[in-house]
C-alpha positions in Angstrom: 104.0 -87.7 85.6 106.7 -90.1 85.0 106.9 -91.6 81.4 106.1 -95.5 81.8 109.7 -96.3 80.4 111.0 -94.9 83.2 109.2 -97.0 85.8 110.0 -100.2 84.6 113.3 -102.3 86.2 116.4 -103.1 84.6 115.5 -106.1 83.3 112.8 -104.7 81.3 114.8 -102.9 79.2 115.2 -103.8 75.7 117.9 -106.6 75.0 120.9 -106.7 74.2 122.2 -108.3 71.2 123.7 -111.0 72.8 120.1 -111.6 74.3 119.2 -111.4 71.0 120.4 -114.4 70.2 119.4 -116.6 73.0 116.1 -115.7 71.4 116.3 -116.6 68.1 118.4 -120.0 69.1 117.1 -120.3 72.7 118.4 -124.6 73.3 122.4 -123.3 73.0 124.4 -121.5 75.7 126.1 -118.6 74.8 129.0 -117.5 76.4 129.9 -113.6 76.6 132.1 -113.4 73.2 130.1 -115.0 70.9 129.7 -113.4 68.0 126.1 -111.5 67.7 123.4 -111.7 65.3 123.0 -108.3 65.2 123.8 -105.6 62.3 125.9 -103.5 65.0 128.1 -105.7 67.5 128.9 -103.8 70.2 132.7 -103.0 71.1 134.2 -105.9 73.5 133.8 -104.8 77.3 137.4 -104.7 79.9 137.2 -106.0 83.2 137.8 -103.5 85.6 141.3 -104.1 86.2 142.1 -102.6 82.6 143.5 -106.4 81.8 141.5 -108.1 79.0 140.3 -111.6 79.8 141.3 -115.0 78.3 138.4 -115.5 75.7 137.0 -118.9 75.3 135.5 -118.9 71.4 133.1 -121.7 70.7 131.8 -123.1 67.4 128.4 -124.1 66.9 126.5 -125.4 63.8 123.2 -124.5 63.0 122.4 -127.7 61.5 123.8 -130.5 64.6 121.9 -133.3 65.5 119.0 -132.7 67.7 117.6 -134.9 70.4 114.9 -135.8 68.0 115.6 -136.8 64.6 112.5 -136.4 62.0 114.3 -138.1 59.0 115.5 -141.1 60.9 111.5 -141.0 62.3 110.4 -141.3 59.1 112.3 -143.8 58.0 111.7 -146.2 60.9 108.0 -145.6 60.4 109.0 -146.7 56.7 110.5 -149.9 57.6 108.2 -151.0 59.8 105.0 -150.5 57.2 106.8 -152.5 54.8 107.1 -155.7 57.4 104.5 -158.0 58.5 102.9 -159.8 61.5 102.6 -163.1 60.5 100.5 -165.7 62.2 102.3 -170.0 61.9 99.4 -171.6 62.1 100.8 -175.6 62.8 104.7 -174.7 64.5 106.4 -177.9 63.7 109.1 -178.7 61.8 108.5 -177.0 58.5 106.7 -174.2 60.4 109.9 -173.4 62.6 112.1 -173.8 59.6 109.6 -170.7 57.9 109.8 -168.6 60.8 113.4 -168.5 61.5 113.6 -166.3 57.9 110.4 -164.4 58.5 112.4 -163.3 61.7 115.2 -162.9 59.9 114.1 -160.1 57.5 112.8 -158.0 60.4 108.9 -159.3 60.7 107.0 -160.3 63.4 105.7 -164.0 64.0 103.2 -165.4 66.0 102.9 -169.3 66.7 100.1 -171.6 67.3 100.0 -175.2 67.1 98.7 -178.2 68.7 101.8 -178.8 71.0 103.3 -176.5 73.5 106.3 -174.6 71.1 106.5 -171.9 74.0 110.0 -172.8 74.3 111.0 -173.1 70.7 109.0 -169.9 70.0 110.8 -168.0 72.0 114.2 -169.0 71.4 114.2 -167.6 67.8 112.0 -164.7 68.9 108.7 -165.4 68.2 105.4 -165.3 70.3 103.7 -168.6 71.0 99.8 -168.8 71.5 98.2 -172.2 72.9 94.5 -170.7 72.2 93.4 -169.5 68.7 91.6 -166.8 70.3 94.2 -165.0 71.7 96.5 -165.7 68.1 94.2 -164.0 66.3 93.0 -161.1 68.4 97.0 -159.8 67.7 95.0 -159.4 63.9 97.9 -160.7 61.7 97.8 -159.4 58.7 99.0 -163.1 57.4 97.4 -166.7 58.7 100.5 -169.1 56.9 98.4 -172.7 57.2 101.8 -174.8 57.8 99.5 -178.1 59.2 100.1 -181.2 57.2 97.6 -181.7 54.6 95.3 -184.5 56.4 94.8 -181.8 58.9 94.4 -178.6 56.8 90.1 -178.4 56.8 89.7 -179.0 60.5 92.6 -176.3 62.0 90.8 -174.0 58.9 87.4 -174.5 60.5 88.6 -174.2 64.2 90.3 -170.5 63.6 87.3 -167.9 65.0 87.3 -166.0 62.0 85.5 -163.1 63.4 87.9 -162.1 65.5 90.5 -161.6 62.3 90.3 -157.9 60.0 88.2 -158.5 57.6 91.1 -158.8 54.8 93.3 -160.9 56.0 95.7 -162.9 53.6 95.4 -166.7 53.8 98.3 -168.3 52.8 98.8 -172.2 52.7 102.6 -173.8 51.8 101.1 -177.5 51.4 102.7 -180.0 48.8 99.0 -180.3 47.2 97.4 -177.1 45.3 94.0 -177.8 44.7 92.8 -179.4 47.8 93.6 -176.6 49.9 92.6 -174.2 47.3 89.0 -175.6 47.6 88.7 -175.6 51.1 90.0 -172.2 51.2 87.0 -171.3 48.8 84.5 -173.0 50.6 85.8 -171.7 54.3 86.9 -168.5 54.0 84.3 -165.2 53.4 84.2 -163.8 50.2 86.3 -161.0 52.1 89.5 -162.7 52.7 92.7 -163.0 50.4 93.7 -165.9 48.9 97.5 -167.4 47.8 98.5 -170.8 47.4 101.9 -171.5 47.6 104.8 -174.2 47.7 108.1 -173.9 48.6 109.9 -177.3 46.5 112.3 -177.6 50.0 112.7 -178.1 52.7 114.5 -178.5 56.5 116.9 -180.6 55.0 117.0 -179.6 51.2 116.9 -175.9 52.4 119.1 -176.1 55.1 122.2 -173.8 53.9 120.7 -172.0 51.3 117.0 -171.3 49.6 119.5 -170.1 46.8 117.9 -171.2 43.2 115.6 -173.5 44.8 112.1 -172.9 42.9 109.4 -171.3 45.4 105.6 -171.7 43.1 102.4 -169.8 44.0 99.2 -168.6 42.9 97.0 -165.5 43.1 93.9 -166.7 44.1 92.3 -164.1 45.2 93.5 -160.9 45.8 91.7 -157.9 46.7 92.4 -154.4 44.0 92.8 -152.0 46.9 96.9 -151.4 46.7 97.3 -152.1 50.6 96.4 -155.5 49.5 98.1 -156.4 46.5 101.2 -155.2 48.4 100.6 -157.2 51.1 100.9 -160.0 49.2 103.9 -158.8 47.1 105.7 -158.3 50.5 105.0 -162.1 51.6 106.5 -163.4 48.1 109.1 -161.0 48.5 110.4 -162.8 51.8 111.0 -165.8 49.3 112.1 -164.2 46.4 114.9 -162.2 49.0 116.4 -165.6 50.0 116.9 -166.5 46.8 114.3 -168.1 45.5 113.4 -169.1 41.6 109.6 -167.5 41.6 107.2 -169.8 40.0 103.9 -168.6 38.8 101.5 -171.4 38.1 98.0 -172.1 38.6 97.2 -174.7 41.3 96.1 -177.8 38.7 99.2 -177.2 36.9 101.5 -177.5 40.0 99.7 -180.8 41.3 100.1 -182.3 37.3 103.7 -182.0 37.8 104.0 -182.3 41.2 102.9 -186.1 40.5 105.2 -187.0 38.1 108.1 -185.6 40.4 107.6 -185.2 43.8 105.6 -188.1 44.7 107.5 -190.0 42.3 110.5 -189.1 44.5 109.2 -189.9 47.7 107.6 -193.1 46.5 111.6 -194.0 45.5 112.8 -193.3 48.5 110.0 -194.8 50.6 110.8 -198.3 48.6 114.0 -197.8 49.4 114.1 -197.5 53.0 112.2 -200.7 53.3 115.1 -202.3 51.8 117.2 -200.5 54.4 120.2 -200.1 52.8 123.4 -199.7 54.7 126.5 -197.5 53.5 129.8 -200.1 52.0 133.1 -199.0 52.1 132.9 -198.8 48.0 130.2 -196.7 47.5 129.8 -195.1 44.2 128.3 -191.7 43.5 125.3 -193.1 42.1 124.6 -195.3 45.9 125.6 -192.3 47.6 122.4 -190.5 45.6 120.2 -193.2 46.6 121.4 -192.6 50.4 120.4 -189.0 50.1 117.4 -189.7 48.7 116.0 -192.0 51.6 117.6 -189.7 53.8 115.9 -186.6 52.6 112.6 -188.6 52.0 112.5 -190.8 55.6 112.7 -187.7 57.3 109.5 -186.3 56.7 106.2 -187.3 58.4 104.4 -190.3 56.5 101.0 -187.9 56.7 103.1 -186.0 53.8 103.4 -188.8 52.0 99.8 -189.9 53.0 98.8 -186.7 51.2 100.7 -186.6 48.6 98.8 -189.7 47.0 95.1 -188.7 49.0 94.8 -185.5 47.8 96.3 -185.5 44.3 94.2 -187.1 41.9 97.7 -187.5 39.5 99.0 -189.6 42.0 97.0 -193.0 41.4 98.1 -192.8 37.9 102.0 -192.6 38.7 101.3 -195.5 40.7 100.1 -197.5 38.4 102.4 -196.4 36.1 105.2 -197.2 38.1 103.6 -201.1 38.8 103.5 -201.0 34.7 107.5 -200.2 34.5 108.2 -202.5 36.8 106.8 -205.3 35.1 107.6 -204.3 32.1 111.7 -204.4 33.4 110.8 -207.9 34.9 109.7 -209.3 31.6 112.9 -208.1 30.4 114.8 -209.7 32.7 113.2 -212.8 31.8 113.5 -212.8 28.9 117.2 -212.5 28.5 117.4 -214.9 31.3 115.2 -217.5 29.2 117.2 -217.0 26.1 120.7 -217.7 27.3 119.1 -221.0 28.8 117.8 -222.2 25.8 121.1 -221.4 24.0 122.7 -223.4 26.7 120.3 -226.4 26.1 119.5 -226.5 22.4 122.8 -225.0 21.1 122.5 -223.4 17.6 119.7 -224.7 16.8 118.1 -221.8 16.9 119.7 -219.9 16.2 117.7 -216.6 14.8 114.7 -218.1 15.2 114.3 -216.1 18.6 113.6 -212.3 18.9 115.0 -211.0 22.3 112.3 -209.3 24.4 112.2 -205.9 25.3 111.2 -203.6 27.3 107.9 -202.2 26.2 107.7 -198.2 26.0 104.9 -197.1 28.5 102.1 -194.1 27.3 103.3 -190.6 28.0 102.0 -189.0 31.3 97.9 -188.2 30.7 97.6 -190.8 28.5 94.7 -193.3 29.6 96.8 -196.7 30.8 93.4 -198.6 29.9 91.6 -198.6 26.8 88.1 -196.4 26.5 85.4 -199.1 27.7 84.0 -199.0 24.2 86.9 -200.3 22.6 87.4 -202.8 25.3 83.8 -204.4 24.5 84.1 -204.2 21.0 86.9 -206.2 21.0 85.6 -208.3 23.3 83.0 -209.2 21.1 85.2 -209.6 17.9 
């Protein structure tokens, strides 16, 4: 009987070592002189005409680029677990302004507001939704509340929570700390994060550069797993990557100053655009200051303002403060005014026997302006 080797066709004999190594590196082409992988390369064959042929040697590397690339997989995957989807809950001005850098440093927005933005959405590449619903069934892991502050507890209350993971990050960039703070608390399960923030700028203040200007927050809830105090770290990180001064402060502190400064400024510059005040062909540097100041101030909604004296309790007492200055400069005025009258009418006459008013120093900011009621019916009764 024939041996079974001897049955077998051509082909099924055993390689050769140029076969070899289509095996062990089956995607190349090898060409009939390439060098084997074998121990034992056999001598080159001659064509039959005795003449050797023009070889054509070919370099290949072991370690070329392939079609798919694992490293550059892993490090895509990388990026985009380090970027967010972030939800602009009220896409007006200030919201728009936000969401052009969100876009900017590679993460995704989503838009909702009362008005159709579909237009203005798109044109700086984010998605616009008209129904809440749909906004957050795309489960953000960010809802930024960017409403005016009059607003803030009905679009809170009109969001279907349910249909949001259960850890979402809440996030609020009002110009009042501790009103939306509270409603936050009272709103929002036990299961949601928490972070109050404020950006001191604006569209116009903000407009070439976030450079240096100061950016203030607060941790108010955040949950321990690390996903989640990432999460938040990666939102302040937008911020802190545009240049931002980071401000940690809790939200009573920010609306104590925020009283004495911001409202302050816009209650400046709210006077003085009812005294409309034109530009002169000799304006100094300190007009030009005051220009910019209505300018900056007249150009947001009057609901900010609105807010800024509703919902900070500080606010009534800067008023009242300022009324207090005021009158106090009057007096001064007057005073002067009355003394070089009477110089002009009784001479020197009396001379010295007049003490020039001035102005009188007001309390320090948290000092009461009105004495305790005890002391004010006590004296009373003396």
């Amino acid at each position: 009987m024939a041996s079974f080797s001897s049955i077998q066709p051509a082909a099924a004999q055993a390689p050769s070592s140029t076969a070899r190594s289509s095996i062990l590196i089956p995607h190349h082409q090898y060409h009939s002189d390439q060098f084997s992988l074998s121990s034992s390369p056999s001598p080159p064959q001659l064509p039959p005409s005795g003449r050797r042929r023009r070889r054509l040697h070919c370099v290949r590397a072991i370690d070329a680029a392939q079609p798919y690339d694992y490293e550059a997989y892993l490090f895509n995957r990388f990026s985009q677990s380090s970027k967010l989807k972030i939800a602009v809950v009220g896409f007006g001005n200030f919201g728009q302004f936000l969401a052009k850098a969100f876009i900017r440093q590679g993460h995704t927005v989503f838009a909702h507001s009362r008005s159709n933005y579909h237009a203005v959405a798109e044109s700086i590449g984010a998605a616009f939704f008209t129904d809440p619903h749909d906004l957050c069934e795309q489960h953000p892991d960010v809802i930024l509340i960017c409403t005016s502050v009059i607003s803030t507890e009905s679009v809170l209350r009109s969001l279907p929570l349910q249909r949001l993971r259960r850890n979402t990050l809440f996030v609020d960039v009002l110009s009042v700390k501790e009103f939306p703070k509270n409603i936050f608390l009272q709103v929002l399960p036990h299961h949601f994060d928490i972070l109050c923030t404020h950006p001191m700028f604006g569209p116009e203040s903000g407009k070439v550069t976030w450079q240096n200007l100061p950016f203030v927050f607060d941790k108010v809830r955040i949950g321990n797993e690390d996903s989640r105090i990432n999460r938040a770290e990666t939102f302040l990180d937008i911020f802190k990557k545009e240049g931002c001064t980071m401000v940690e402060m809790s939200c009573a502190e920010h609306d104590k100053y925020a009283a004495g400064s911001q409202f302050i400024t816009h209650t400046m510059g709210r006077i003085l655009e009812k005294l409309q005040l034109d530009s002169t062909p000799i304006n100094t540097k300190g007009y030009e200051t005051l220009l910019n100041l209505v300018e900056n101030t007249a150009s947001d909604s009057f609901d900010l303002y609105y807010g800024l004296f509703m919902y900070n309790k500080n606010a009534m007492e800067q008023l009242e403060r300022l009324d207090l200055a005021f009158e106090a400069l009057k007096k001064e005025l007057f005073g002067h005014l009355h003394e070089a009258l009477r110089k002009q009418l009784f001479g020197k006459s009396e001379e010295g026997g007049h003490r020039r008013p001035m102005l009188a120093k007001l309390p320090k900011n948290g000092t009461p302006l009105l004495p305790p009621q005890s002391e004010a019916v006590a004296n009373k009764n003396n």
